[in-house]
C-alpha atoms as one frame of an Amber mdcrd trajectory, in Angstrom:
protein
  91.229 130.396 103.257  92.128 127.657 105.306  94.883 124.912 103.880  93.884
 122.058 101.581  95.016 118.673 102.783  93.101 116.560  99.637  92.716 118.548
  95.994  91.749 116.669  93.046  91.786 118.127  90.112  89.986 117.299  86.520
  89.922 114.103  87.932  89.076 111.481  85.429  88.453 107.186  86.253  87.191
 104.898  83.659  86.947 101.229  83.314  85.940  98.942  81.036  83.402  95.751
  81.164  81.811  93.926  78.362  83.442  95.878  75.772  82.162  99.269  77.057
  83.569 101.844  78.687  82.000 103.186  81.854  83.203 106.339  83.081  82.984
 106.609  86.823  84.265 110.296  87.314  84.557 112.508  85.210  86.683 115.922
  85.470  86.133 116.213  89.153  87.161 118.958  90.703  87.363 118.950  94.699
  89.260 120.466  97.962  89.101 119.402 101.663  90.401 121.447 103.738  92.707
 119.985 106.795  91.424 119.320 109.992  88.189 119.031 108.127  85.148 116.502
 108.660  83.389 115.247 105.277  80.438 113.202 104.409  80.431 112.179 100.491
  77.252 110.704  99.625  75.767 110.206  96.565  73.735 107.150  94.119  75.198
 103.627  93.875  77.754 103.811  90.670  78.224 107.474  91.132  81.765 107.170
  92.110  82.321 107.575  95.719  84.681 104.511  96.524  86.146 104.838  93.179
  87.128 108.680  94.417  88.025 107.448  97.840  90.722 104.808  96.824  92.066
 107.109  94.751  92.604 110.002  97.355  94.003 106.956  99.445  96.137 105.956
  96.433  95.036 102.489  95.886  93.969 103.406  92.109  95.363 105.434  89.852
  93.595 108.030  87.651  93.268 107.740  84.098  93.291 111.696  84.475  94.222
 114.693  86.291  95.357 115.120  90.027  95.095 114.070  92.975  97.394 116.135
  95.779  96.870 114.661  99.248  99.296 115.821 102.378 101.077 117.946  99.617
 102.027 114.837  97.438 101.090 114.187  93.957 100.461 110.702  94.109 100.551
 110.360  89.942 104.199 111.076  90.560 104.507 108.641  93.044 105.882 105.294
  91.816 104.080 101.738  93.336 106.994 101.763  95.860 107.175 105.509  97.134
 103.073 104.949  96.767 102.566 101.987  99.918 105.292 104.445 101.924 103.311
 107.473 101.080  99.953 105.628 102.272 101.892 104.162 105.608 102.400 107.191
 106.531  99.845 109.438 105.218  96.616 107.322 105.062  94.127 105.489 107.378
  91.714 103.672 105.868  88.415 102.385 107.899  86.076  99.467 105.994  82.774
  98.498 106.491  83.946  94.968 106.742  86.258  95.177 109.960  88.592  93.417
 108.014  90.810  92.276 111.354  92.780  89.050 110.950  90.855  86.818 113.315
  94.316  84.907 114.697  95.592  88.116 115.949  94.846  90.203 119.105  93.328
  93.779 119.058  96.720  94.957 119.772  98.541  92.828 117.103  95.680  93.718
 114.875  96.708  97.373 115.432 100.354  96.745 115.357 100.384  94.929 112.299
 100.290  97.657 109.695 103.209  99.528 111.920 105.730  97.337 110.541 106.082
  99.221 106.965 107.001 102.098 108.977 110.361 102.514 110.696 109.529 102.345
 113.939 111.195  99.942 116.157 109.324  97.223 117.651 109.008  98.873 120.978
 107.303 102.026 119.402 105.168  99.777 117.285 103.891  98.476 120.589 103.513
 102.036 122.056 102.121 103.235 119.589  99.440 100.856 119.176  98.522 100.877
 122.624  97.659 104.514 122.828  95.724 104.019 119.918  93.498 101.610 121.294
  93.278 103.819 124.491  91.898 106.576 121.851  89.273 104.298 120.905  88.735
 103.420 124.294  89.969  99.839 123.257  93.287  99.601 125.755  91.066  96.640
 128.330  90.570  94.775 125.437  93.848  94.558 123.538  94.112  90.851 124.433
  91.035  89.790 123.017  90.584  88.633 119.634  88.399  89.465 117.277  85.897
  86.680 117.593  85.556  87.953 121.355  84.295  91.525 120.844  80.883  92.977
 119.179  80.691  94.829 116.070  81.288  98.162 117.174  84.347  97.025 119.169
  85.757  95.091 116.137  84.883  99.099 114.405  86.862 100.656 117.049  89.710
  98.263 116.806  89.974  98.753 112.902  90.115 102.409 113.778  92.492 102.233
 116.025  94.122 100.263 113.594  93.801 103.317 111.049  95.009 105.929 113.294
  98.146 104.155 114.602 100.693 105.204 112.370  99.106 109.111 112.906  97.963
 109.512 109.338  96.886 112.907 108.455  94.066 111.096 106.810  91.308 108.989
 107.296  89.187 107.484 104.503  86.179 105.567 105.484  83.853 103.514 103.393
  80.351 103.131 105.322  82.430 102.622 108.136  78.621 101.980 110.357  76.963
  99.847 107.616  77.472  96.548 109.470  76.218  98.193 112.778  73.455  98.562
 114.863  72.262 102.384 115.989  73.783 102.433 119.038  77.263 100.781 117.734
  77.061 103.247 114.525  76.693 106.362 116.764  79.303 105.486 119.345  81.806
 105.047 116.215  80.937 108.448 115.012  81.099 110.073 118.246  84.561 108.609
 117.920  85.509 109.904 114.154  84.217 113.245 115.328  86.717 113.141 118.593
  89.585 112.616 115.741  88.724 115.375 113.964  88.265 117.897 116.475  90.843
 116.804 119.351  93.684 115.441 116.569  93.189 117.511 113.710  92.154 114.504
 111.322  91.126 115.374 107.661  88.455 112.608 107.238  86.813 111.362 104.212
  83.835 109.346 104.742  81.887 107.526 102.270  78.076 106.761 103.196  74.279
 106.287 102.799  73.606 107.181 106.312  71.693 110.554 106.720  71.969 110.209
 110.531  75.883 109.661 109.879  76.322 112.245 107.299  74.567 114.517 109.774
  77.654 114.499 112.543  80.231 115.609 109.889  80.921 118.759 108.853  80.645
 119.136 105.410  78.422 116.831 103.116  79.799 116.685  99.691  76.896 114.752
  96.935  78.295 113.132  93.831  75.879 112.159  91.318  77.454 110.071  88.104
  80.919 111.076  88.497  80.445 114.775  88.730  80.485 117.282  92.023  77.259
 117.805  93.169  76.187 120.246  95.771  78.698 121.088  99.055  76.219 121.744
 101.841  77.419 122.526 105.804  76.363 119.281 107.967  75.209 119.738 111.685
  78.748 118.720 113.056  77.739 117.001 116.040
């Protein structure tokens, strides 16, 4: 059986509004293996952002596990948590979310600098990850001068900088036209196969969900069905 890079365990996430409590997973149980390409799809409210940030360790569970590049991250405290997700975890919105003052390539550099690379490798490593994305002619530019699926490529680039063993995305081609969606997952399935990427991607996309492969369903909170995805 091939390694787990992601394992959650009994997973449980509640929260609370108007006096009631909503429970948005509850005991999920769920491996990914590494090097591995998975959809999760599901319902609105059936817990698939609430499961991503806490793979990506932005949350907390209110229960059970969550092991992720062989780290518990309940274990981890808020500091050893943002140097665990520097180095572990690249995360890829549906909003671009680039500072629009900044170049593509200080855009990409930006996050380097809770690492300890020197300024130099900061640099070097951002450029070759904007030369993944095929990104390098543009590094200049600034947000405001690119379309949306070259804003999407920069934000990836942006996530794969650091060389996470990672990458969550959340409807990563929702803001995108066909074209721009399937050039960005042409590129998310180049990461998997040619760097060995375990990547976690959150959408309502059939055609997207399609080019992973593995689609994992959630429906309120619990694992659904695992089914094998075309992959291409």
């Amino acid at each position: 059986m091939a390694e787990s890079m992601i394992a959650c365990r009994g997973l449980t996430k509640s929260y609370t509004r108007g006096g009631e409590t909503l429970t948005v997973l509850d005991q999920l149980n769920l491996e990914m293996e590494t090097g591995r390409f998975y959809a999760l799809m599901g319902p609105s409210g059936s817990g698939k952002t609430t499961l991503l940030n806490l793979i990506g360790g932005l949350d907390r569970p209110d229960g059970g596990d969550v092991v992720v590049a062989g780290s518990n991250l309940g274990s981890l405290s808020s500091g050893q948590l943002a140097t665990w997700r520097a180095n572990h975890v690249g995360f890829v919105f549906q909003g671009f979310n680039l500072i629009p003052v900044l170049s593509a390539l200080e855009n990409v550099r930006l996050p380097l600098t809770l690492t300890p690379l020197s300024k130099a490798e900061r640099k070097k490593h951002a450029e070759f990850a904007l030369e993944v994305v095929g990104m390098k002619d543009r590094m200049k530019h600034r947000p405001a001068q690119l379309s949306g699926g070259q804003e999407q490529r920069v934000a990836i680039a942006r996530a794969i900088a650091s060389d996470p063993d990672v990458l969550l995305c959340d409807e990563p081609t929702g803001d995108l036209d066909r074209e721009s969606a399937d050039q960005v997952m042409d590129l998310l399935v180049k990461l998997g196969k040619e760097f060995n990427k375990t990547i976690l991607m959150v959408t309502h996309d059939p055609a997207a969900a399609a080019r992973a492969e593995r689609i994992v369903h959630l429906d309120k909170g619990r694992l659904g069905r695992i089914e094998e995805a075309a992959g291409v």
